[in-house]
N, C-alpha and C positions, 0 to 999 in steps of 0.2 A: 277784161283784164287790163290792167297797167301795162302802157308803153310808153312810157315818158323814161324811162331809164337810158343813157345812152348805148344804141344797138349797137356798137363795137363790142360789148360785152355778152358771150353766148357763153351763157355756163355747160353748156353741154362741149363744148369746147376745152374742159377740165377734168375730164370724169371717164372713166373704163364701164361699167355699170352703173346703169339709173335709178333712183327710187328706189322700191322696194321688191328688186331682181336683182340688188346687191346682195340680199340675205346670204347666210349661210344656209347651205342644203339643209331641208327639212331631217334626212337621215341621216346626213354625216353631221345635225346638230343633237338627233336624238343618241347618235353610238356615244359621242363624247361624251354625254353626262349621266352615259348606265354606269351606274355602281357610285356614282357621286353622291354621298349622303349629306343631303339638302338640310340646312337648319329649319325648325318649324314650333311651331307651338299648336295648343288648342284654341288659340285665337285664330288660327289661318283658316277659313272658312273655303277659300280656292288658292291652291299652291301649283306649282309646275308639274302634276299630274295629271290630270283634264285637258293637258296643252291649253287651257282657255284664253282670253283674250287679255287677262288685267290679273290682276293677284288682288284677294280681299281679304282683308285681318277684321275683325269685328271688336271696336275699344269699349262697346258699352252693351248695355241688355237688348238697345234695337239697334243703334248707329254701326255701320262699318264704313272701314277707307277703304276709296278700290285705287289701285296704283300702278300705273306701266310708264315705259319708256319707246322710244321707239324717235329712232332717227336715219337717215340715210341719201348719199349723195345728190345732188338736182337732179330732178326731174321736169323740170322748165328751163327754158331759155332767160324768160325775166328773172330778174334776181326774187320781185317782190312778188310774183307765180309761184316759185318757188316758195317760198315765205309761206305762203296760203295756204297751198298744199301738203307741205310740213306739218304745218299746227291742223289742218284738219284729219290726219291722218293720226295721230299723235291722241288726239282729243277722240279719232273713235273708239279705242280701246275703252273707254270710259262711259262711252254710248252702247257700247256693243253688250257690257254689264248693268246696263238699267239706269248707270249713276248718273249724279251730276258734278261737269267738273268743277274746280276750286282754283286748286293755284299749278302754274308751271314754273321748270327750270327749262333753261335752253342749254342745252348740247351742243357747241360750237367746234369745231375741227376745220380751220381755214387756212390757205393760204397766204401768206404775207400781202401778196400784191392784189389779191382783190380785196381788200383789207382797206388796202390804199386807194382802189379806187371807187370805193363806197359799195359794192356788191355787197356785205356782211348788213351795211346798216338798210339797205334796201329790203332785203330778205326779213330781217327783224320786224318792220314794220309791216311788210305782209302777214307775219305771223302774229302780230299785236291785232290789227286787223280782225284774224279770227276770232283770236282768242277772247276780243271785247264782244262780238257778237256768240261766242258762248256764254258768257257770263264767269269769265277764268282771269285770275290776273298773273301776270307773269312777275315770281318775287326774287327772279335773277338767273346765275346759270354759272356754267366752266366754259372757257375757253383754251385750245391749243393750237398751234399750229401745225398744220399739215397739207404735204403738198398734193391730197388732192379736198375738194372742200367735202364737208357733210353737216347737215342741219336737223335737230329735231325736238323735242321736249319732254320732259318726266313731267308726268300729269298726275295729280292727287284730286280724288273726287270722293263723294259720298254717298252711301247708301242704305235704306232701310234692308233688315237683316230678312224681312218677310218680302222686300219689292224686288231681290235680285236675278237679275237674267244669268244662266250658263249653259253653256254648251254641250252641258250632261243631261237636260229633259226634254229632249224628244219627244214627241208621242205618235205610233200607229194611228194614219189617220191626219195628222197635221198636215196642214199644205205648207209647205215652201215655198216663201218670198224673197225675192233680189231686188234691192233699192236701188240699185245703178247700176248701169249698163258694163258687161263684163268687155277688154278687150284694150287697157289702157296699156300694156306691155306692150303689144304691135306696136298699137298706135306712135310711142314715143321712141320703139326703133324705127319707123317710117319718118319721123319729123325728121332724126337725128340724120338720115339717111337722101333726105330733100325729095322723098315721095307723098309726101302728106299736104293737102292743102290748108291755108294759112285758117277756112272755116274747121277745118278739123284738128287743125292743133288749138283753137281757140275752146272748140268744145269738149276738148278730152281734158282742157285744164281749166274748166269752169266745174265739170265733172267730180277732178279730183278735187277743187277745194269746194266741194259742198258738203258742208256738215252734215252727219247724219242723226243730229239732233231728232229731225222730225221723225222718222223712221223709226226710233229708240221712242219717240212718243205715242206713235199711232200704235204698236206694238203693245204697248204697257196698257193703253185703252183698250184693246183688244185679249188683255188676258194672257199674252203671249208669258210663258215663261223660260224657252229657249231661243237665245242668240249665237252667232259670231258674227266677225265682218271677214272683208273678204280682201286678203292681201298677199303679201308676195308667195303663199305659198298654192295662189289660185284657186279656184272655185271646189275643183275636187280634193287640192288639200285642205282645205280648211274643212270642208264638206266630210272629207274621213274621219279628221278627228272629232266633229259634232256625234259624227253616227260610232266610233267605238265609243265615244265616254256615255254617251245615250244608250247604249247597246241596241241600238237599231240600225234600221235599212234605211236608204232613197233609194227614190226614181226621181229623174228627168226628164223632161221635154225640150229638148234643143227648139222646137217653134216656140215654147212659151218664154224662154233666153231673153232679154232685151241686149242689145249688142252695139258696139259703136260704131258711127258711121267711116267704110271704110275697113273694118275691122276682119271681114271676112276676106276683100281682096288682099290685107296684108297679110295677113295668114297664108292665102294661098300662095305669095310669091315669096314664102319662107321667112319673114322678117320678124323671127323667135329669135328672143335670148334664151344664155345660156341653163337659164331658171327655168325655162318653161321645161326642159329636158329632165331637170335634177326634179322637178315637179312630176313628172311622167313617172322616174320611178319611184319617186318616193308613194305612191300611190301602186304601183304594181298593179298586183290581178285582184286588186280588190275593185278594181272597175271595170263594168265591161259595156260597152258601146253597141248596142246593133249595127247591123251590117250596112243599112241604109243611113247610116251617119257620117258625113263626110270628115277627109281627113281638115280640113280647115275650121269645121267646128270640132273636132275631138281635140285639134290643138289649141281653140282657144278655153275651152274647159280647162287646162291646164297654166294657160299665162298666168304670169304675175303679175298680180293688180298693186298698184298703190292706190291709197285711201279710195277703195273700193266703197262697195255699198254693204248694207247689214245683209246677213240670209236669217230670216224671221218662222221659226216653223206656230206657224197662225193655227187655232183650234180648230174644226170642220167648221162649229155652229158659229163661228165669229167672222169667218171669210168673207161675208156678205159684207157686213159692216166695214173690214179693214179696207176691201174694194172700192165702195162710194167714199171713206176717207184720202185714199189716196189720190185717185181721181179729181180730188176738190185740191188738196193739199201738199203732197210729196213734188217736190218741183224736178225731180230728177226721171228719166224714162225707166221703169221697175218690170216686173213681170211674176205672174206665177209660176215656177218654173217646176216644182215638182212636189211631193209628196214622201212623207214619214211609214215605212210600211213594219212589218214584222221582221225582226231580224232571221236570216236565214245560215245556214253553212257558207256558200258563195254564190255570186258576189256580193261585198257589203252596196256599192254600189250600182245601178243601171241607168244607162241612159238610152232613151231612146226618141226615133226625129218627133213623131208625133207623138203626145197625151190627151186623155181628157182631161183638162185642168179647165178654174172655170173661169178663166181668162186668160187670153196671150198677154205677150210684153206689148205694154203702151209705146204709144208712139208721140208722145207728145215731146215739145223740143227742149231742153232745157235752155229757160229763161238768160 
């Protein structure tokens, strides 16, 4: 990552909440919009029902647009960290539906004086950065001032109406896979907090700006037709609403977990935001943990990730295959973490320390 920016400048120095543990509460955002009658057409193929990742309109017999937004305060120190992580957060929403993206706007909300002191144009260029290595061009954006900053982009991408990934086909039997390593919430209250070593803020923000292009690909090869990624509302929120719009169950395996380094001692010396909490209940009793789970991994099933990795529920008979592709190709550390079962009465979800899956989380280092 870029340190050529001048280090007098620490944006986490500007910010109450990071990244995408600024969200609004998963529940105090679903009460606000019961009884809200959404505009929609027969063209909207995935609307704010599914809670999915993107909204998809379908303009022709096979083409649809998939389109999200998605912005929020630094979550790096570098400006142009920052930058990267933005846009590849922004741009999973578009991966997490099968698409590919096209064009961005940029979301700007800064303050005056980093303004002046180039932090806005630093950050920009990290997110052009990604954006060329997606294949996305950015054809402009709004700017406001505000005293505290936030960065992020409205993304338009495209997709065949038969290749779409959602978070509504589950199937009994799918295994469940995580592209990147959960645990980027600690992590960046320990930086902010001067407990994190300088390899481990390095690697949680190589982490968050790694595209999940590939994952979104190996997936499609494999047949996959249910996606999410995994973001501020952490592993088990996003996880619940895959399994209600699918009307199915998981299970987990906290061994098969891949996890950042570091991630568990932060955990255990408390260094949860306020998200990981609003995440706990937002989930309630629809998960339940074995006894032999400890509390540092039951809390971080719950952190808020920013530009997390994809969770892939892969077919039984293709699992082989997605394994030796990953193995060659996924540059992030993933894991099989669990499986698609029958839905039951309670709970929707289980976790427990050990599974049979048919492989733990890799260990290999990101590049």
């Amino acid at each position: 990552m870029s340190t050529d920016y001048p280090p007098k400048i620490d944006l986490f120095e500007s910010v109450v909440e990071c990244g995408c543990a600024a969200k609004i509460p998963a529940q105090e955002l679903a009460d606000m919009l019961r009884g809200v009658e959404v505009p929609t057409s027969p063209a909207v193929l995935i609307g704010p029902d599914t809670l999915d990742d993107a909204g998809v309109f379908q303009f022709s017999n096979e083409q649809c647009l998939v389109q999200t937004v998605d912005f929020f305060p630094p979550v790096a120190r570098n400006p142009e960290d920052y930058g990267r992580i933005a846009a590849a957060n922004s741009l999973s929403d578009i991966y997490a539906m099968g698409g590919k993206p096209l064009t961005a706007l940029a979301i700007v909300c800064f303050p005056s004086n980093l303004v002046r002191q180039g932090a806005l144009a630093a950050i920009t260029r990290g997110a052009c950065e990604k954006l060329r290595e997606a294949g996305c061009v950015l054809l402009g954006g709004h700017s406001v001032l505000d005293p505290q900053p936030k960065f992020g982009l409205s993304v338009t991408g495209t997709i065949h109406s038969t290749e779409l990934f959602t978070n509504s086909q589950a199937q009994p039997g799918d295994w469940l896979v995580l592209t990147k390593p959960l645990g980027t919430g600690v992590t960046i209250m320990a930086i902010r907090a001067g407990m994190a070593s300088e390899e481990q803020e390095l690697t949680v923000n190589r982490s968050m700006a790694t595209l999940n292009a590939k994952g979104a690909e190996l997936a499609r090869r494999c047949g996959v037709r249910c996606v999410t990624d995994i973001t501020g509302f952490g592993l088990m929120g996003h996880a619940m609403q895959l399994a209600r719009a699918s009307g199915a169950a998981l299970e987990f395996g906290v061994d098969g977990v891949p996890f950042l380094d570091g991630a568990f001692s932060f955990a255990e010396q408390g260094l949860l935001s306020a998200a990981a909490y609003t995440n706990r209940a937002y989930a309630g009793d629809t998960v339940r943990f074995d006894d032999d789970v400890t509390l540092p991994a039951r809390d971080l099933f719950f952190d808020p990730q920013t530009s997390g990795g994809l969770l892939i529920c892969c077919p039984p008979a293709r699992i082989s295959e997605w394994i030796g592709w990953a193995r060659e190709e996924l540059s992030t550390p993933w894991g099989i973490v669990g499986r698609v079962v029958e839905a039951t009465d309670t709970p929707l979800i289980k976790i427990h320390k050990r599974a049979e899956f048919p492989l733990q989380a890799s260990s290999e280092p990101i590049p």
